[in-house]
N, C-alpha and C positions, 0 to 999 in steps of 0.2 A: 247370555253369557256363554264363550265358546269352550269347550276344550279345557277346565279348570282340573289342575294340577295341586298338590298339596305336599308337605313332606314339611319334617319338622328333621331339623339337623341335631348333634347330641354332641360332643367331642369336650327481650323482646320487643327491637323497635317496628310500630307498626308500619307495613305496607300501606302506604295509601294510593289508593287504585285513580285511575285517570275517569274509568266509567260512572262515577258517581254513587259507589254505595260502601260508601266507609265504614259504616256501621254494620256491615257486615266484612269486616276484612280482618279476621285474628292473625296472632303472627302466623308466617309464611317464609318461605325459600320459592324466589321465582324462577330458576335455571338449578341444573345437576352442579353440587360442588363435589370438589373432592376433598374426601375427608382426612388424605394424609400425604405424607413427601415420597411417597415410593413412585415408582415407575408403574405407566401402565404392562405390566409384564404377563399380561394374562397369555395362555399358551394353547391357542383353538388344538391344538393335536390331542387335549386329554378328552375324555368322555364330559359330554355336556355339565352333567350333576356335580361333577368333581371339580370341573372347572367354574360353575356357578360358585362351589364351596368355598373354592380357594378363595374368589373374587369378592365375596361377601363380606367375609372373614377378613382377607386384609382392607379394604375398603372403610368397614366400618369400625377395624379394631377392636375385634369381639373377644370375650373374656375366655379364658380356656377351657373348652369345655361348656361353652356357654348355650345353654335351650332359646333357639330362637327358631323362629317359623315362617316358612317361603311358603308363597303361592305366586301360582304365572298362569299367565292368561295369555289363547294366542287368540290374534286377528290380524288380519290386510291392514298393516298401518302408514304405508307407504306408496302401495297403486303398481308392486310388481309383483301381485298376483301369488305371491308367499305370504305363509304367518310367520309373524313379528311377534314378538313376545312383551309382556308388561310385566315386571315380576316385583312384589310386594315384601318388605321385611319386617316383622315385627320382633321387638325386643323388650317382650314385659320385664323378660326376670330380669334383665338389664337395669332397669326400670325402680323395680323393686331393690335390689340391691344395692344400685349408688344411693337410693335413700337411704335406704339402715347404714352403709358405710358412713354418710352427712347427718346421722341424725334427725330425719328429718321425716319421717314414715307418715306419721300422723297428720303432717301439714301437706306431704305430696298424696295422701289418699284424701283428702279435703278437698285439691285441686285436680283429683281424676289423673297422676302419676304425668300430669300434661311437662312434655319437651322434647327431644327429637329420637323419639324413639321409633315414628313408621317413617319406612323407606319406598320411593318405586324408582325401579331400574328398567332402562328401556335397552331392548335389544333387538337389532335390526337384520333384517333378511340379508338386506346390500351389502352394507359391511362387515355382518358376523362379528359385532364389538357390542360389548356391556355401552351405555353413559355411565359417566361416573350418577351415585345416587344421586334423586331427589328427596329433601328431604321436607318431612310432611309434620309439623311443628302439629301435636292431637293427646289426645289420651289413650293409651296404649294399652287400655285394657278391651276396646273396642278395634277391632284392626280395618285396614282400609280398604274399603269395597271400591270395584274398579267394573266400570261399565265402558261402555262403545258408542258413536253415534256419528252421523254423516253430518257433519256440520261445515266441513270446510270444502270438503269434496264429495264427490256421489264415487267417485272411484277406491276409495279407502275411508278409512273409519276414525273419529280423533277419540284422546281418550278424556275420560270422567274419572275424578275422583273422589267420595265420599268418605267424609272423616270425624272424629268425635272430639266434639273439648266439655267432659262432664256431660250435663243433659243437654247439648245441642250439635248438631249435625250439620257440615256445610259439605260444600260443594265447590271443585275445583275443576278447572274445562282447560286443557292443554289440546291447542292447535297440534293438529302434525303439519307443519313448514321445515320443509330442508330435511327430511326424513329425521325433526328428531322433535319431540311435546316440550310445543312454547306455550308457556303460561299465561294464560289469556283474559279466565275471567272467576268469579268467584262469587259466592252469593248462601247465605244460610237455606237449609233444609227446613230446618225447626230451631228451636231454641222456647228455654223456660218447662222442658218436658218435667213431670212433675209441680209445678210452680200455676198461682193464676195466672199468671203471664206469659203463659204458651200459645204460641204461634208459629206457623207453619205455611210453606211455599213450597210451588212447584212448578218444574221447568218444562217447556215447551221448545218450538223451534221451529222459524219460521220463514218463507225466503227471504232471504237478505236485500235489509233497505237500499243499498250504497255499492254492495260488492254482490260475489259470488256464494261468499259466505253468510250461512244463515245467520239470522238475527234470535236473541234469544229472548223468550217471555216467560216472567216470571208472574204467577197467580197464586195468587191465596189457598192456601189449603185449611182443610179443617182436621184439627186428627183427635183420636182418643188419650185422654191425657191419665196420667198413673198416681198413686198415693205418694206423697211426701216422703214416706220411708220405703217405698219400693224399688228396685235395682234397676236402675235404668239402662246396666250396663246386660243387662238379663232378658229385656224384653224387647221384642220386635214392635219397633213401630208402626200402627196405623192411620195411613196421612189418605186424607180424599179431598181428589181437588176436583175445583172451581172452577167457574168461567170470569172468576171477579179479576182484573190484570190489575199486577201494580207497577211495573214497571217492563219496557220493551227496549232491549237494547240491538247496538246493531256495528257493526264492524268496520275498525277505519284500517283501509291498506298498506296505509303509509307508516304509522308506528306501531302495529298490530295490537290493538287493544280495542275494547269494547266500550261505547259509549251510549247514552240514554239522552233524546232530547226532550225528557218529562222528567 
C-alpha cells in the first residue's frame, strides 16, 4: 500500500450480481452517486486539503463541525504514469448520532451502526476532478481498507475494497475502465468471526479465461476464530489460505461483469 495519508477533519434492496454468488452480495451502491442538488462547483485554484474539505463536506452533507476521517491512497490508476488518488470517508460519529437523535442506539450497536456511513472518492491525474462518492453500504465502526492490483491491465492498477458488516468482511473489485472504478465483482472475506459457523476465503488472480483480464479465484481459507464476547471490531484477523478452490470466475467484455462456469 502506497503513500497513505491520514488527517481527521474537526469544524436495502439487494444486488443480485450476474456472476453467481448471491450469497455473498450485502447491500451495495454500484456507481458514484451524488448525494445532493448543488453543482459540481469545486474550485482546483485552492490548496488540495481545503478543497478536498469543501467537497467532502458539501457532498456528503456533513454536520457542523462534524469528526469525520479521510485517508487517500495514491497509485497509477489510469496508465498516464501519474498517481491517482482513492480517498476513503468515514463517519462514525455520524453514525452514532442519528441513532441517539432515532432512538434507536441499542438496536444500531446490535447491527454494527451498519448504513452509509464509508465513502471512496476517486480522483484522477487526467482530469484533476473528485467522482461524486461511492457509497459503501458496512459498519462504520471498522473503516475501509483499500488495496491495489493488476487485474485488468499490466499498465495500471484497479482498486480493492474491504469492508465490515458486524463479524464479517467482504470484498469489492472495481475495474478501472474509462479512467473511472466500475464495480465489478464482490465476494466475502470471512463471515461468522466469533460464531461456529466461521468461514473464510481468499482471492487469487489468475490469467483471464475469455479476455485480457484476469480471472479471479476464490479458496478456502482457514482463520483463528475469537470468543463470543470478544470485540471483533478490536481484533485483527488471522485468515491462511489454501490450495482448496471453490469457485473460478472469469470476465465477460461485453457487459463487464464477472461470471463462474462452476
Amino acid at each position: 500500500m502506497k503513500n497513505l495519508f491520514y488527517f481527521v477533519f474537526l469544524p436495502f434492496l439487494l444486488t443480485l450480481f450476474l456472476y453467481g454468488c448471491t450469497s455473498n452480495t450485502p447491500t451495495s451502491t454500484e456507481a458514484p452517486i451524488k448525494l445532493d442538488n448543488q453543482k459540481d462547483d469545486d474550485d482546483p485554484s485552492l490548496p488540495f486539503e481545503q478543497r478536498l474539505k469543501q467537497y467532502i463536506e458539501r457532498k456528503l452533507n456533513t454536520r457542523p463541525n462534524e469528526n469525520y476521517s479521510v485517508k487517500i491512497y495514491e497509485e497509477n490508476l489510469n496508465g498516464d504514469g501519474k498517481k491517482d488518488l482513492i480517498i476513503t470517508v468515514n463517519r462514525l460519529e455520524n453514525a452514532i448520532k442519528t441513532a441517539e437523535e432515532k432512538h434507536l442506539v441499542s438496536k444500531s450497536e446490535v447491527m454494527g451502526f451498519f448504513g452509509n456511513h464509508n465513502y471512496m472518492i476517486y480522483y484522477s491525474s487526467i482530469t484533476n476532478k473528485f467522482t461524486p462518492p461511492f457509497i459503501i453500504a458496512s459498519s462504520p465502526q471498522r473503516e475501509l481498507k483499500i488495496s491495489f492490483e493488476h487485474i485488468s491491465s499490466e499498465q495500471y492498477k484497479d482498486v480493492v475494497v474491504d469492508y465490515a458488516i458486524r463479524n464479517s468482511q467482504f470484498r469489492k473489485i472495481y475495474l478501472m475502465l474509462d479512467d473511472l472504478p466500475f464495480y465489478s465483482f464482490q465476494w466475502k472475506l470471512y463471515d461468522g468471526w466469533g460464531t461456529n459457523q466461521l468461514e473464510a476465503y481468499c482471492f487469487d488472480y489468475g490469467t483471464g479465461s475469455y479476455s485480457n483480464v484476469k480471472d479471479i479465484i476464490i479458496n478456502k481459507a482457514t482463520m483463528k476464530n475469537i470468543g463470543e464476547t470478544d470485540d471483533y471490531n478490536a481484533v485483527e484477523p488471522e485468515i491462511t489460505c489454501t490450495n482448496q478452490l471453490v469457485k473460478r470466475f472469469f470476465f465477460n467484455t461485453q457487459d463487464r461483469k464477472y461470471y463462474t462456469p462452476n
